[in-house]
Structure formats: C-alpha cells, structure tokens
C-alpha positions in Angstrom: -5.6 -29.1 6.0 -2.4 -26.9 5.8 -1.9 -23.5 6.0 0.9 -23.3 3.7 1.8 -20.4 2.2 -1.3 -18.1 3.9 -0.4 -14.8 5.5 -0.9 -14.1 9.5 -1.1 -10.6 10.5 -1.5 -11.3 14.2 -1.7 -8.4 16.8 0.3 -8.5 20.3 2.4 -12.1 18.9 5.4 -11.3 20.8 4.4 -14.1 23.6 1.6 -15.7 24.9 -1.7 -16.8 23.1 -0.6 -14.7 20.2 2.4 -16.3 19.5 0.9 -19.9 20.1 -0.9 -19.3 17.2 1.8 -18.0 15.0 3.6 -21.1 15.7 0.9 -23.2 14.9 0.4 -21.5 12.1 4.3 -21.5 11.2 4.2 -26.0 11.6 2.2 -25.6 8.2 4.8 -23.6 6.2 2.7 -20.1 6.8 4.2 -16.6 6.8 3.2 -14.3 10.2 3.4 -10.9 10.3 3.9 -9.9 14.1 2.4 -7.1 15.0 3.2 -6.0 18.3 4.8 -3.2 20.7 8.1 -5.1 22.4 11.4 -4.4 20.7 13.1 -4.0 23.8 13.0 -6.8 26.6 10.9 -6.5 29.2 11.8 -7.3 33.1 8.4 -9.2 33.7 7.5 -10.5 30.3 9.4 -12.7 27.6 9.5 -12.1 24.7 9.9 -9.4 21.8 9.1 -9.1 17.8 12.1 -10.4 17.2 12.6 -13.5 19.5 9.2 -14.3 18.1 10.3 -14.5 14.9 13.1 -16.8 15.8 10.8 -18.9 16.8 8.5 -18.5 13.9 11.1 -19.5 11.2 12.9 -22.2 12.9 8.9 -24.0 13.7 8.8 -23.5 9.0 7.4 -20.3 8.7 8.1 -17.3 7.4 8.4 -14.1 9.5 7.9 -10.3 10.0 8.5 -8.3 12.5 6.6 -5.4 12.5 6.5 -2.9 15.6 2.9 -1.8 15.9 0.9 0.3 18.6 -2.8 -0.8 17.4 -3.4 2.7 19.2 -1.5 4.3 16.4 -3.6 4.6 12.7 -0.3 5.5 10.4 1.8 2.7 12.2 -1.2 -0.1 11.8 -2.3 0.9 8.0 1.6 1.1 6.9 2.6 -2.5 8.9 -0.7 -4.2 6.9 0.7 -3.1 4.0 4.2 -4.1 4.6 2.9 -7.6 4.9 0.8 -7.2 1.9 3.9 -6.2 -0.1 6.6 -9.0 1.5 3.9 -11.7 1.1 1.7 -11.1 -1.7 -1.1 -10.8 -0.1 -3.5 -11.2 3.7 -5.3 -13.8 4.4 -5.7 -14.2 8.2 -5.9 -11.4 10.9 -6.2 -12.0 14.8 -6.7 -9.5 16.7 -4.5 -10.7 19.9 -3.5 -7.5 21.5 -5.2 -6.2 24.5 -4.6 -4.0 27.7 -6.0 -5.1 31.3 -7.1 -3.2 34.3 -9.7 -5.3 36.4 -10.4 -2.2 38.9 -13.5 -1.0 40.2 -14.6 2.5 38.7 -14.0 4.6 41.3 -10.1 2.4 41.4 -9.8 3.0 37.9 -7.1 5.4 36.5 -8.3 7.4 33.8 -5.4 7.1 31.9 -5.7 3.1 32.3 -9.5 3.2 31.2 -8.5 4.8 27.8 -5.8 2.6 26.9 -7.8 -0.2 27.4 -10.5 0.9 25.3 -7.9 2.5 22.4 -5.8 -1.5 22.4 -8.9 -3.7 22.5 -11.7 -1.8 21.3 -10.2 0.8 19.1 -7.3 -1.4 17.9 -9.3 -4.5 17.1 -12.1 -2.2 14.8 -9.1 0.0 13.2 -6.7 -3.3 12.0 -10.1 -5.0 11.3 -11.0 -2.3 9.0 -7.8 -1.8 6.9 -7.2 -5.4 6.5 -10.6 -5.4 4.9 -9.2 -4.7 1.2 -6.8 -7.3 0.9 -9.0 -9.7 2.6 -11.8 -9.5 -0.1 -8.8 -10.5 -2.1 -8.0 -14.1 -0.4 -9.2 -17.6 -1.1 -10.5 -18.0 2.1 -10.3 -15.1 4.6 -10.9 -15.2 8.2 -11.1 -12.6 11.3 -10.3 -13.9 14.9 -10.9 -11.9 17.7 -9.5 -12.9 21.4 -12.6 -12.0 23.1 -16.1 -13.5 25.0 -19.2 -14.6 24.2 -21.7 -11.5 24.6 -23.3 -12.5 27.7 -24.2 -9.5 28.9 -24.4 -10.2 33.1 -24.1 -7.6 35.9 -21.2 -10.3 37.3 -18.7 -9.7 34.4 -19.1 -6.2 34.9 -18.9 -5.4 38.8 -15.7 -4.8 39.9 -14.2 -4.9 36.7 -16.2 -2.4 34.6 -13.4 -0.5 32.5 -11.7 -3.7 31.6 -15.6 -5.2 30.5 -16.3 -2.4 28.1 -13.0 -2.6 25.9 -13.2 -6.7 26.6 -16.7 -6.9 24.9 -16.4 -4.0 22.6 -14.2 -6.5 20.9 -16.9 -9.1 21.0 -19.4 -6.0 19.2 -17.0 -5.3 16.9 -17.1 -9.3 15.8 -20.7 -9.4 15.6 -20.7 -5.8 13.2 -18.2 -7.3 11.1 -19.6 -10.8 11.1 -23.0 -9.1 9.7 -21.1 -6.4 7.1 -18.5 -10.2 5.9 -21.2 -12.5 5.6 -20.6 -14.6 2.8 -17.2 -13.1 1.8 -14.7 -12.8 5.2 -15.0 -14.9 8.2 -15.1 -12.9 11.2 -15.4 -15.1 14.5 -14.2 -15.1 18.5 -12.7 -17.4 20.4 -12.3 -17.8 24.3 -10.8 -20.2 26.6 -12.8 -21.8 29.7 -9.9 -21.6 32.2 -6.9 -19.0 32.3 -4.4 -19.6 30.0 -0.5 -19.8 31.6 0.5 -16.7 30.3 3.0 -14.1 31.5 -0.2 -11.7 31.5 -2.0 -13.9 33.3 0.7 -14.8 36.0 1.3 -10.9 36.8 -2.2 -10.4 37.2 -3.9 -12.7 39.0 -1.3 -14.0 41.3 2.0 -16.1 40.3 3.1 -19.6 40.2 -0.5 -20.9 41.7 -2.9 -19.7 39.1 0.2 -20.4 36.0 -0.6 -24.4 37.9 -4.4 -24.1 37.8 -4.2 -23.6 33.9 -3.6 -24.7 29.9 -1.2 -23.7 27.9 -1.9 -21.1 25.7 -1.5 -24.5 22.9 -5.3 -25.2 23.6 -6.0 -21.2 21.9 -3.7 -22.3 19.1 -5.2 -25.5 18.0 -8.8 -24.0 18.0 -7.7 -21.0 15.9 -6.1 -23.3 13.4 -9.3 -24.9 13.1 -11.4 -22.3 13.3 -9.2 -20.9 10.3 -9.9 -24.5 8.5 -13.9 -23.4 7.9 -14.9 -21.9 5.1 -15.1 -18.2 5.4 -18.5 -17.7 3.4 -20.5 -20.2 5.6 -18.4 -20.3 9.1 -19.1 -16.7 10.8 -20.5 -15.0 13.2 -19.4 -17.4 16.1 -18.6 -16.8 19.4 -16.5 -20.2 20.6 -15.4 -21.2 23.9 -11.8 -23.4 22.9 -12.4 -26.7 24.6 -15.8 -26.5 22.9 -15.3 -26.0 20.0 -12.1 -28.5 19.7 -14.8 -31.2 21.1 -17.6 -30.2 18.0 -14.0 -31.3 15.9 -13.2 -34.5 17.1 -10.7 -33.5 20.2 -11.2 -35.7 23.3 -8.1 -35.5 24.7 -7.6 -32.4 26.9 -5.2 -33.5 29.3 -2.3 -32.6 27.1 -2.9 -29.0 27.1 -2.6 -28.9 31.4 0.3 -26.5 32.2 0.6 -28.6 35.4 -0.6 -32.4 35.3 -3.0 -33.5 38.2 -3.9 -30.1 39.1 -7.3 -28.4 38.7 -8.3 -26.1 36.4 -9.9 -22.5 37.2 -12.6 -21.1 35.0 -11.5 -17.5 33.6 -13.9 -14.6 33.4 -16.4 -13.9 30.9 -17.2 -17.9 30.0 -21.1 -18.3 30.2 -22.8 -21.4 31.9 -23.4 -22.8 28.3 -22.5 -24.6 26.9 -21.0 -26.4 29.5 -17.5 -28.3 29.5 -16.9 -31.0 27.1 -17.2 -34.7 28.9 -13.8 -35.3 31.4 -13.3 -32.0 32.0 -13.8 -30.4 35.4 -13.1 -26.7 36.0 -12.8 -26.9 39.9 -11.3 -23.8 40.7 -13.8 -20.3 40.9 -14.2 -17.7 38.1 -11.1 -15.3 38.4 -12.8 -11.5 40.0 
C-alpha cells in the first residue's frame, strides 16, 4: 500500500484535517496540490499555502501551492489544471474546505448563510465536477468529502440550520456523484466521532477545554489513506465515521490519536447513534450544539 507518485488536490490544506492528510499522503512519496485561501498569516489560525508546503516536502512529497477560493469558478478550474500540468495527471480530490456559522436562523447573517453554502456546498460540487476529466484518466480514482452521514434529524438542524444545509449538501453531493462514478471514480465521506483539535474547532467551540476533550486531526488522516487504498470501481458510495471505519481495517489502538492522554472524549455533531463506537472507546463528553 503506497501512495507513491499519486496526485492530491486537497481543498482548505493550509492546517488542520486538510493538511493531516496531505502529510499522510506526502510519508508515501505523493505530490499534493494545496488548494486553499491563506497566503497571508492569520492572527488566530496557523498556517498558510506555503508553510504547508514546507511541511509537505520535507514529510517526501511533492508540493503545490495553489491559492484557491472554491467560491471562485476561473480560480478552481485553472488551479486543477495547474496540478494536472506540474504532475501529469489527478488522482485524488478531498474536498476539505468549509465555512461555519452554528447560529439559529433568525441569528444568522445573511452574508454568513451564503458563504457557507457557496464553500461547502457550491465549492465541494464545482471542484468535484472539473476534476471529473482527469479523474476518468487515473488508475484508481477516488473522491473524499469531509462531511456526515445523511441522518436526516430535527437535532442536527435546530439551532444550527444554515450551517446543516451547506454541511449536508456536501453529504448530497457524495451520494449524486457516488451514483453518476459507480464503477469508474470512488466518491465517499468521512466523519470523525469526536471534535477533532483543530484551530477551527478551538475558536468555535470554546478554547483549550474542548482542544483536551479531542483527537488529533491524525485519526482523519489515517482513515483517508485507507479509504484511498479501496478500489475505486467497488468501494463507493460510503458514508464512514473514522474510528469506524479504521476498526472494519484492523485498528484497535485508538489511544494514540488523544490530543490530551486520560481525558474524555466529546462526540461532535452530526454522528448518528450507529454504528456505535468501536470496543474501548468511550465518548463521555455531550454532542457539541
């Protein structure tokens, strides 16, 4: 199992889950497009295109930086074929990048509603779509959405109903895709059961405490490299929760991936009753509202 040689194009891979799996990814000898919006640091999060590719080529990849706003057509169908022309080819997208707002509707900004739906919704079905082409072309293609099972519950909507809609439009566009692919691209989704320490993550849903009650984002990475291990004709159409899934592959050990050893975990949003966690695992803390 290696990803040597395939080509990333991963949205929002600046920092965070995104860049987890680029780095994965770059262990193996793989070249990653990064396709994200920070050139510029920011105060509150860590990170830009081009720290990110530092990282990617000293872990053995390959890298290019790319500044992309998924919101913009001409900027997302000119950086997929920048990394079709500096690589030879696509084989992978992930579509990373999202925007959140959990605000009641009558809290919710307009402004705020549409670029949530333009990033995750929008930006998710337009990168999905031009990747398409040179997708057909690889050996073994695969889509990856960051997004939830469709479980469609008055609970992961209330109180956060903006944010659900672009959340789980990605999930729709999955299932589309998975049906248009079958047989030729992979198109899946993957989830985590607790919040993943993230700067995102941190900013939203209060600090040190929650970053404690977490994995690292290293738990998203090893499930996507597996996930991008199946074969693409046969392995779609999935909807994965990461501890999961790693279990259905052999993983016991999920200690490791604790950002903060004897602490409990807290269950994010959006993860179903079932299937429930793997054996060991306790999820103590409540579902982030």
């Amino acid at each position: 199992m290696s990803l040597a040689g395939k080509t990333l194009f991963i949205t929002g891979a600046s920092r965070g889950i995104g860049l987890a799996i680029a780095l994965r990814a770059a262990r193996d000898g793989a070249n990653v497009a990064i396709a994200a919006k920070t050139v510029d640091p920011h105060p509150k999060l860590e990170g830009t295109i081009f720290t990110a590719a530092e990282e990617i080529e000293k872990a053995g990849g390959r890298a290019l930086p790319l500044a992309v706003d998924v919101r913009d057509e001409e900027a997302v169908k000119s950086a997929i074929a920048k990394t079709v022309d500096t690589f030879g080819g696509l084989d992978i997208v992930v579509n990373n990048a999202s925007a959140v707002s959990r605000t009641p509707v009558a809290e919710t900004d307009m402004k705020r509603y549409d670029l949530m739906q333009a990033i995750n919704t929008r930006g998710t079905f337009m990168v999905s779509k031009y990747a398409i082409p040179h997708l057909l072309k690889a050996e073994n293609p695969h889509i990856l959405m960051n997004s939830p099972p469709l479980d469609m519950r008055e609970e992961w909507f209330s109180g956060t109903t903006g944010y659900s809609i672009a959340k789980f439009g990605m999930s729709m566009v999955t299932l589309g895709l998975a049906g248009e692919l079958r047989g030729k691209v992979a198109v899946n989704a993957l989830w985590p059961r607790v919040t993943i320490a993230t700067a995102a993550i941190k900013n939203l849903l209060g600090g040190d405490r929650v970053m404690h009650m977490s994995r690292t984002p290293d738990i998203m990475a090893d499930a996507a490299y597996a996930i991008f291990h199946k074969p693409a004709k046969s392995f779609t159409g999935h909807f994965l929760i990461d501890d999961t899934f790693l279990y259905s592959e052999g993983m016991t050990d999920f200690e490791k991936y604790r950002a903060a050893p004897g602490q409990p975990l807290t269950g994010v949003f959006f993860v179903p009753d079932s299937p429930p966690p793997p054996p060991g695992v306790e999820v103590t803390g409540k579902r982030w509202e």
